[in-house]
DRENPALUM-612981 format. One record per atom (N, C-alpha, C, O): residue number from 1; atom name; x, y, z. Coordinates in steps of 0.1 Angstrom, whole numbers, plus 5000, padded with zeros to 4 digits. Example, Ala and Ser with C-alpha at 12.3 -4.5 7.8 and 13.67 -1.06 7.14 Angstrom:
// DRENPALUM-612981
{seq = 1	atom = N	x = 5132	y = 4943	z = 5078}
{seq = 1	atom = CA	x = 5123	y = 4955	z = 5078}
{seq = 1	atom = C	x = 5132	y = 4967	z = 5078}
{seq = 1	atom = O	x = 5142	y = 4967	z = 5085}
{seq = 2	atom = N	x = 5128	y = 4978	z = 5071}
{seq = 2	atom = CA	x = 5137	y = 4989	z = 5071}
{seq = 2	atom = C	x = 5129	y = 5000	z = 5079}
{seq = 2	atom = O	x = 5134	y = 5011	z = 5080}
***
This chain:
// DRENPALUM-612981
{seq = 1	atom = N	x = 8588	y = 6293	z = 6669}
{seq = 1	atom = CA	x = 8578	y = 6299	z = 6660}
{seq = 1	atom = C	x = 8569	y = 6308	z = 6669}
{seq = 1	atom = O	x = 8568	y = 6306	z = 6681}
{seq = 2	atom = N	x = 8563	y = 6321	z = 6663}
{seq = 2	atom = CA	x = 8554	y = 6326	z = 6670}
{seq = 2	atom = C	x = 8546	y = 6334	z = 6661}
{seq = 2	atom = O	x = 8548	y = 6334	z = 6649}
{seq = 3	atom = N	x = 8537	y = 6341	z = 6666}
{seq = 3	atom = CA	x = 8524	y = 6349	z = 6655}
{seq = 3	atom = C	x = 8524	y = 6361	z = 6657}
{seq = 3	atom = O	x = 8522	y = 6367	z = 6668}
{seq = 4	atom = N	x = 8525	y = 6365	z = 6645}
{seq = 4	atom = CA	x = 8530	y = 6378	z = 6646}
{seq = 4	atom = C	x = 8516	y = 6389	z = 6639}
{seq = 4	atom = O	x = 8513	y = 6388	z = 6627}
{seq = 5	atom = N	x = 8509	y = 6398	z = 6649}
{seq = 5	atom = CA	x = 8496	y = 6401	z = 6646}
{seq = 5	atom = C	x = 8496	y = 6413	z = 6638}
{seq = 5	atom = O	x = 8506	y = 6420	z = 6641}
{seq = 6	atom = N	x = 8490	y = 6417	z = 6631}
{seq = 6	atom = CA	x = 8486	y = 6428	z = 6622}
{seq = 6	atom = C	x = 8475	y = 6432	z = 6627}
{seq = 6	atom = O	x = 8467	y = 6428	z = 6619}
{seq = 7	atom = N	x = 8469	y = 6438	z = 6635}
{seq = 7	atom = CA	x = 8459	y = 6447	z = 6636}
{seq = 7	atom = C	x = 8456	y = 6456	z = 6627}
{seq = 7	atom = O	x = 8464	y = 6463	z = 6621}
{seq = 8	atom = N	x = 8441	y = 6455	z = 6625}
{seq = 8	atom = CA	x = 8439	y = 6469	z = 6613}
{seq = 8	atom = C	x = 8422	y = 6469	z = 6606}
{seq = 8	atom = O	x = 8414	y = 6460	z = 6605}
{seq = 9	atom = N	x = 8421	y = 6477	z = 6604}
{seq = 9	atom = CA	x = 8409	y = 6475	z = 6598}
{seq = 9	atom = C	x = 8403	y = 6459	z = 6587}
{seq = 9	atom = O	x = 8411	y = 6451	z = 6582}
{seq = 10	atom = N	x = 8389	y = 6459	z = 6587}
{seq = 10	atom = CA	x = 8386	y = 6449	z = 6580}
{seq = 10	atom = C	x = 8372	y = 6451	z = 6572}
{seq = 10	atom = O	x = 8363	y = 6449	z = 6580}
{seq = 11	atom = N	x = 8367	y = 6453	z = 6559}
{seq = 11	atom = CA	x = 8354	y = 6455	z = 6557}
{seq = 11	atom = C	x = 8346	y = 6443	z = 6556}
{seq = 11	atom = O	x = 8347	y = 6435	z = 6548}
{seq = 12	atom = N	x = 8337	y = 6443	z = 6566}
{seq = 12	atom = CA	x = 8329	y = 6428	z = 6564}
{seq = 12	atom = C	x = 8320	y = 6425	z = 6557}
{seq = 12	atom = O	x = 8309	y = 6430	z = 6555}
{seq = 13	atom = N	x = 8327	y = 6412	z = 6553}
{seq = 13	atom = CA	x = 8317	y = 6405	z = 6539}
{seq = 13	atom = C	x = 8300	y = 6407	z = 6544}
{seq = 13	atom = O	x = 8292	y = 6413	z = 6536}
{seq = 14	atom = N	x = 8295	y = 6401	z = 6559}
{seq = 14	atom = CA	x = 8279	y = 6402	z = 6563}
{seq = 14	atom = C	x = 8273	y = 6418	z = 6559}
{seq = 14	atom = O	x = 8264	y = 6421	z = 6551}
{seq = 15	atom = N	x = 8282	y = 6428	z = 6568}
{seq = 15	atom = CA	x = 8275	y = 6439	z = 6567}
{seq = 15	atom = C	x = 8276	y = 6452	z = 6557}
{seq = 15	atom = O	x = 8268	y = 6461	z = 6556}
{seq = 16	atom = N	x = 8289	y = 6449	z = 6551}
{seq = 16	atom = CA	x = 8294	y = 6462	z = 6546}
{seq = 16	atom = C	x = 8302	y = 6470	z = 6553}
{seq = 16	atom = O	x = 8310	y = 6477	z = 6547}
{seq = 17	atom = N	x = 8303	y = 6470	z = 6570}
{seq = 17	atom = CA	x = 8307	y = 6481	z = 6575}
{seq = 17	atom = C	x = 8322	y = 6477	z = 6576}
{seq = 17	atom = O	x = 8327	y = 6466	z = 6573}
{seq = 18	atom = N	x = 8330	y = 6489	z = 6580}
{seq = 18	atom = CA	x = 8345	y = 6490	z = 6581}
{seq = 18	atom = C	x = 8345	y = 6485	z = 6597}
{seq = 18	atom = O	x = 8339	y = 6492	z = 6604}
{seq = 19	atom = N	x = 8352	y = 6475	z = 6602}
{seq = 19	atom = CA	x = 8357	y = 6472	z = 6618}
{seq = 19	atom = C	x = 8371	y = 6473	z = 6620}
{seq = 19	atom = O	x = 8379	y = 6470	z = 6611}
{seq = 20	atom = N	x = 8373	y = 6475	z = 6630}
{seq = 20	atom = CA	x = 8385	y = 6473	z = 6635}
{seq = 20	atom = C	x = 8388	y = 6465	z = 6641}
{seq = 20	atom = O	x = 8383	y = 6465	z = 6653}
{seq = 21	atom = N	x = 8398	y = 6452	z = 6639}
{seq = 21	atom = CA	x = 8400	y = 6448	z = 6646}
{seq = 21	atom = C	x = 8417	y = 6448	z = 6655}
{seq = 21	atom = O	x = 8426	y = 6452	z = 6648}
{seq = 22	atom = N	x = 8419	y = 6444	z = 6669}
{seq = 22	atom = CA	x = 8427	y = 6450	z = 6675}
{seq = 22	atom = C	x = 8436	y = 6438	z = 6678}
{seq = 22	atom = O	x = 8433	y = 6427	z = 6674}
{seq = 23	atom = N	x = 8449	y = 6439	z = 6686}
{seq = 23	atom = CA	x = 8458	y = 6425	z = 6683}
{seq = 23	atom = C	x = 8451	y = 6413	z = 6693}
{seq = 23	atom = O	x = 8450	y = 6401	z = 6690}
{seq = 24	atom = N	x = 8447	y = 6419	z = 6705}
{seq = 24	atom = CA	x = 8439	y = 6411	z = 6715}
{seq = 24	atom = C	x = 8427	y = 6402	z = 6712}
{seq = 24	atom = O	x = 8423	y = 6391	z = 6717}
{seq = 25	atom = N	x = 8423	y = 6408	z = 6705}
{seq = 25	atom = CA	x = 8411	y = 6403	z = 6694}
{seq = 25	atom = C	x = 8413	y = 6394	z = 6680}
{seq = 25	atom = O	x = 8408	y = 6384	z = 6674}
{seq = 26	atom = N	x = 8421	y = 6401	z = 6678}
{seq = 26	atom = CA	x = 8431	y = 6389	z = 6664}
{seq = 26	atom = C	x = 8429	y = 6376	z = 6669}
{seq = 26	atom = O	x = 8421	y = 6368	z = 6665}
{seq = 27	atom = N	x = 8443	y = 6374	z = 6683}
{seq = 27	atom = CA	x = 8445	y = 6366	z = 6687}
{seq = 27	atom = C	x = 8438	y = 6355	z = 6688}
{seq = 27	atom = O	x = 8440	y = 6343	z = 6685}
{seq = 28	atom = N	x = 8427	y = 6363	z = 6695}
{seq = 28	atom = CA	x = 8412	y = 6354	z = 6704}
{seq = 28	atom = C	x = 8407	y = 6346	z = 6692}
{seq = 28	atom = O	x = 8406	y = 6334	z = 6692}
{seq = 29	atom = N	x = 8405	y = 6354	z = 6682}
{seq = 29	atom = CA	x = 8396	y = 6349	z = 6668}
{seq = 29	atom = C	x = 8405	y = 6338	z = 6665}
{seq = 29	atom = O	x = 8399	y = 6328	z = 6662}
{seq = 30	atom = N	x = 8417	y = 6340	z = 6666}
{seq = 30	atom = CA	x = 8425	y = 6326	z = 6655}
{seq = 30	atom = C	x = 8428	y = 6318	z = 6667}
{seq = 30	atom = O	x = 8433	y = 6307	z = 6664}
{seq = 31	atom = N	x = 8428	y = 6319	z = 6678}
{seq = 31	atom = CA	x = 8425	y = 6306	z = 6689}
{seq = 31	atom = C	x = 8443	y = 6310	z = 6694}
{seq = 31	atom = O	x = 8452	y = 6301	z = 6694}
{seq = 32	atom = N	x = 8444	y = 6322	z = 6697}
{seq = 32	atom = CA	x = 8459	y = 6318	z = 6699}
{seq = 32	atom = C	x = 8465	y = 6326	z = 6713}
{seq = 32	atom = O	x = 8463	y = 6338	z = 6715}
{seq = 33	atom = N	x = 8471	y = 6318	z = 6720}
{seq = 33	atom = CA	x = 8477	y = 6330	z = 6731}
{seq = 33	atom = C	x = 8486	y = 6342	z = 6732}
{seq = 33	atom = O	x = 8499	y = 6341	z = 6731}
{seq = 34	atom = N	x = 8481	y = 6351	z = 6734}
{seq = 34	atom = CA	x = 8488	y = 6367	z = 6734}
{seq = 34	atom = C	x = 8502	y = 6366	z = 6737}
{seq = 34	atom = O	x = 8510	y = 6374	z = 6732}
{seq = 35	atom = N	x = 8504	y = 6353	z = 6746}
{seq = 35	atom = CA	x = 8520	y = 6353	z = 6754}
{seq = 35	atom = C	x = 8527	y = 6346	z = 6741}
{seq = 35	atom = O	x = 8540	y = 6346	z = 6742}
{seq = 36	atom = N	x = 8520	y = 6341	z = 6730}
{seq = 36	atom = CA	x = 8532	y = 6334	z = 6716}
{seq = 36	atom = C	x = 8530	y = 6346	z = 6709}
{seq = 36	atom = O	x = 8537	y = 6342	z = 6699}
{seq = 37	atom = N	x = 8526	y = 6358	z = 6705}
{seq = 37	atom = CA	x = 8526	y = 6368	z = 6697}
{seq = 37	atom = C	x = 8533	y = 6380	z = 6697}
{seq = 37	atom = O	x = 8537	y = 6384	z = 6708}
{seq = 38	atom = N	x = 8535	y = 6385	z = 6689}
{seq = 38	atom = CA	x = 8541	y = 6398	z = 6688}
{seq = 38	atom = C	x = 8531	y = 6405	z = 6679}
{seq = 38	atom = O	x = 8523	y = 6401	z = 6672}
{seq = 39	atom = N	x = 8537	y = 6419	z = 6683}
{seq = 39	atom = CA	x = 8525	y = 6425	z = 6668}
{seq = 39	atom = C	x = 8536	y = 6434	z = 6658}
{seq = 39	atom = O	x = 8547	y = 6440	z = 6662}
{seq = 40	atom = N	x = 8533	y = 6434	z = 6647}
{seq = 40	atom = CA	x = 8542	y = 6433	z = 6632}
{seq = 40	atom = C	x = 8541	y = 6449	z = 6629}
{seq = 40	atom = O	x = 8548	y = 6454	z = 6621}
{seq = 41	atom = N	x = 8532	y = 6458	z = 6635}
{seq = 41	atom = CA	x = 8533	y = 6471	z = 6635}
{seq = 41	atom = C	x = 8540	y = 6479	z = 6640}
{seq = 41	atom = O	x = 8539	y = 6491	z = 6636}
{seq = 42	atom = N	x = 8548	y = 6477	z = 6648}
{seq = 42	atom = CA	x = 8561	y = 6485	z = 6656}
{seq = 42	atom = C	x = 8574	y = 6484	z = 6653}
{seq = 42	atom = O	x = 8580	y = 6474	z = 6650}
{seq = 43	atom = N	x = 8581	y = 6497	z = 6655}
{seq = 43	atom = CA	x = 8592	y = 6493	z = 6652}
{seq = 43	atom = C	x = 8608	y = 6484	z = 6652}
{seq = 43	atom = O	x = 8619	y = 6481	z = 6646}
{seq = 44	atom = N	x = 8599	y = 6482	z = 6665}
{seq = 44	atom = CA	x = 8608	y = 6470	z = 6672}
{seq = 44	atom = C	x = 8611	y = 6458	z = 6664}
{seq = 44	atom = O	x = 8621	y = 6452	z = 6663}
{seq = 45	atom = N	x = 8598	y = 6456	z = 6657}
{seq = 45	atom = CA	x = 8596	y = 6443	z = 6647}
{seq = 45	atom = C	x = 8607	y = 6438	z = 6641}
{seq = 45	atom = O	x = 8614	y = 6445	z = 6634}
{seq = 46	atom = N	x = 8610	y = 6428	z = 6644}
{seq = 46	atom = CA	x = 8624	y = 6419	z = 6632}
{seq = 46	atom = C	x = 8618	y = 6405	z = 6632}
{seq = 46	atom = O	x = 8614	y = 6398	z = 6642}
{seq = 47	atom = N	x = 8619	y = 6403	z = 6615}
{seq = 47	atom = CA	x = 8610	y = 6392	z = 6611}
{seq = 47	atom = C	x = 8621	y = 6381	z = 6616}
{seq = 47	atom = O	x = 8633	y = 6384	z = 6618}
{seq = 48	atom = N	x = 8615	y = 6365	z = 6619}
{seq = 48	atom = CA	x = 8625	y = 6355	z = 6623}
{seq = 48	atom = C	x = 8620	y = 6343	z = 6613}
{seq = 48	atom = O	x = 8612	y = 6346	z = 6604}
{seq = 49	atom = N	x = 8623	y = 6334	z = 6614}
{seq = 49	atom = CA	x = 8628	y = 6325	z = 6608}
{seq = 49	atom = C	x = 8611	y = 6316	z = 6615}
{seq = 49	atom = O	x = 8608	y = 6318	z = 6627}
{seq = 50	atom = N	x = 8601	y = 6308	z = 6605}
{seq = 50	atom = CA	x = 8593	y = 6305	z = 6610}
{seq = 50	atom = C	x = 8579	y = 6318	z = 6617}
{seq = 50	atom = O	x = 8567	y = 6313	z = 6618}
{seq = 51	atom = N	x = 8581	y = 6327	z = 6619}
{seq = 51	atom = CA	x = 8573	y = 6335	z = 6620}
{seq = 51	atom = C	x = 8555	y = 6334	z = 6613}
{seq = 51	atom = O	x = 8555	y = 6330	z = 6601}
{seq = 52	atom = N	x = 8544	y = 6337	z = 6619}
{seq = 52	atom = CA	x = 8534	y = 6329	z = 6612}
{seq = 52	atom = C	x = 8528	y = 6344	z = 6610}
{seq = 52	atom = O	x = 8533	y = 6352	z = 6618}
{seq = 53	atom = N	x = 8517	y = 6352	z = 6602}
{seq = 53	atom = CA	x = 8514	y = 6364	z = 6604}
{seq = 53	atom = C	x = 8498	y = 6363	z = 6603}
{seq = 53	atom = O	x = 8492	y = 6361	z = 6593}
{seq = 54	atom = N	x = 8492	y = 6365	z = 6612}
{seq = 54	atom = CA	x = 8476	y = 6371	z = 6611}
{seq = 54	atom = C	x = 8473	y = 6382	z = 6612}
{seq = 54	atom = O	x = 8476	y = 6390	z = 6620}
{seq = 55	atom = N	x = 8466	y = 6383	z = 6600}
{seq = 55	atom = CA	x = 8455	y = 6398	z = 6600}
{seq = 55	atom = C	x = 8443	y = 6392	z = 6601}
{seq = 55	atom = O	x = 8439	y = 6381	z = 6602}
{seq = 56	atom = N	x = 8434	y = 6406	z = 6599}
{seq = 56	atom = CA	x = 8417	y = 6404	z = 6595}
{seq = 56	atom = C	x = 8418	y = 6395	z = 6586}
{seq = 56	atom = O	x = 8427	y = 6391	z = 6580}
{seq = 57	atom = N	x = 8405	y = 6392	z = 6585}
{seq = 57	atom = CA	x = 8400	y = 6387	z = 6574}
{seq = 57	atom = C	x = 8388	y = 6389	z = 6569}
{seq = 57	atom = O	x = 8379	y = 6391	z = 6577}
{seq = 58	atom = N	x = 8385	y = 6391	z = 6555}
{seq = 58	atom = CA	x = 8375	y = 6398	z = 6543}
{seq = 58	atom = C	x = 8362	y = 6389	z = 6550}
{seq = 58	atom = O	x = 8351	y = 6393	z = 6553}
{seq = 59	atom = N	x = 8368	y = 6371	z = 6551}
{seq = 59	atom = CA	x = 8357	y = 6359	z = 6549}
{seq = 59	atom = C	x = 8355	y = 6358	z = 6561}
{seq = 59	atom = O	x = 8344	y = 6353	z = 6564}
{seq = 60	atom = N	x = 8362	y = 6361	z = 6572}
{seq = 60	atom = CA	x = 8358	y = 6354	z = 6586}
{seq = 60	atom = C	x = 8365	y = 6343	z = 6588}
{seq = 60	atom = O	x = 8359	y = 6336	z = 6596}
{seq = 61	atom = N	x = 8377	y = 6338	z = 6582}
{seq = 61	atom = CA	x = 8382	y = 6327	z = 6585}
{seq = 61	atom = C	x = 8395	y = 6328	z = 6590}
{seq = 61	atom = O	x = 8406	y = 6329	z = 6583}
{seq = 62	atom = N	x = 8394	y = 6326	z = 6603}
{seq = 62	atom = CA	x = 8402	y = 6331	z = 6614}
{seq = 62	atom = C	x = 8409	y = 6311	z = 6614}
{seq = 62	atom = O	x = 8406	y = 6304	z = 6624}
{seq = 63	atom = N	x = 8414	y = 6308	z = 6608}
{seq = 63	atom = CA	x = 8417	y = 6293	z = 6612}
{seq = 63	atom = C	x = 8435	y = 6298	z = 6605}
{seq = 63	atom = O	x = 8440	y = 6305	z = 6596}
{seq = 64	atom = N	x = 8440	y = 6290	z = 6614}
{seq = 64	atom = CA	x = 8457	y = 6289	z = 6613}
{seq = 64	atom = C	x = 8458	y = 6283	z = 6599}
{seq = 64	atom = O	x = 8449	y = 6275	z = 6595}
{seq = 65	atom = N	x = 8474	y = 6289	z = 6589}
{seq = 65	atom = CA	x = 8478	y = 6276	z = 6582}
{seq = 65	atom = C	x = 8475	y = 6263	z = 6585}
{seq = 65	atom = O	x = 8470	y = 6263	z = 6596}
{seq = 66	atom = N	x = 8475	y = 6249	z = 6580}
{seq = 66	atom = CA	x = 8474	y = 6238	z = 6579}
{seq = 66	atom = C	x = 8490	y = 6235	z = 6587}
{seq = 66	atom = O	x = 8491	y = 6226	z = 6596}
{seq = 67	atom = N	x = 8505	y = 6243	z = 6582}
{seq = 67	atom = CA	x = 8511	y = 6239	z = 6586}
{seq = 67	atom = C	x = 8519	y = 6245	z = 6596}
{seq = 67	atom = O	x = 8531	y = 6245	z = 6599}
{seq = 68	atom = N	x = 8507	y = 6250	z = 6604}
{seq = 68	atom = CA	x = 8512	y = 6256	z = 6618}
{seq = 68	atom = C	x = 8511	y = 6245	z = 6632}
{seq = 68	atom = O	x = 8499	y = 6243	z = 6633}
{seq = 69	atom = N	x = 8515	y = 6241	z = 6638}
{seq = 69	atom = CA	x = 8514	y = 6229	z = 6648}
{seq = 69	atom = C	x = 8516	y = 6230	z = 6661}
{seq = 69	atom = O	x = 8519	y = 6221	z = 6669}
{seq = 70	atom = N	x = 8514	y = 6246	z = 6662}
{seq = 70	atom = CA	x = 8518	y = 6252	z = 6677}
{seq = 70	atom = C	x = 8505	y = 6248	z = 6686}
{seq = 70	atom = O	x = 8495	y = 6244	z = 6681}
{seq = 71	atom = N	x = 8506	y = 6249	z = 6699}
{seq = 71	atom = CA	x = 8494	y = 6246	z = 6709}
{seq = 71	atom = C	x = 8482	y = 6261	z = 6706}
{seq = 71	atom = O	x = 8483	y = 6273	z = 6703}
{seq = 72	atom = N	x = 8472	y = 6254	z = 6707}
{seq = 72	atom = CA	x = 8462	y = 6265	z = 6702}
{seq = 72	atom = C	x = 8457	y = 6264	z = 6719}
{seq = 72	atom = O	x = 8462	y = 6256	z = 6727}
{seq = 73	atom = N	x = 8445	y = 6277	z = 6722}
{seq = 73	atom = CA	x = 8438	y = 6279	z = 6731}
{seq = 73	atom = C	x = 8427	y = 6269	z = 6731}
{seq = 73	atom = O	x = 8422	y = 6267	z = 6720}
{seq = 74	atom = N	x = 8423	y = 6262	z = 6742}
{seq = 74	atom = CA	x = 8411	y = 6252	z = 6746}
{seq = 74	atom = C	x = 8398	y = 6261	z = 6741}
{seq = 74	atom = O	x = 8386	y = 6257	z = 6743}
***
């Protein structure tokens, strides 16, 4: 399994404004290490079997599926 990041814009619910967020920053937010990720924008991309995908989020809730069970960051 691994997480496959979507970087991209996000309008946030607090302020209104448009952010960007970036795959390094994705990661950080959803507690996850850069070395289990790929990012889902390039063309290299080929989806696998188990593949998990994060983007922004509208709410701020950067929390994994329930049925992801990989090692998260301390």
């Amino acid at each position: 399994m691994r997480y496959v990041l979507h970087p991209g814009y996000v309008t946030s619910k607090n302020d209104g404004d448009q952010h960007f967020i970036g795959g390094p920053r994705l990661a950080k937010l959803y507690g996850v290490d850069m070395r289990q990720c790929v990012f889902g924008d390039v063309p290299e991309y080929r989806e696998q079997e188990g593949d998990v995908h994060l983007c922004p989020d509208y709410h701020g809730n950067y929390t994994l599926p329930s049925n992801v069970e990989l090692t998260r960051l301390p």
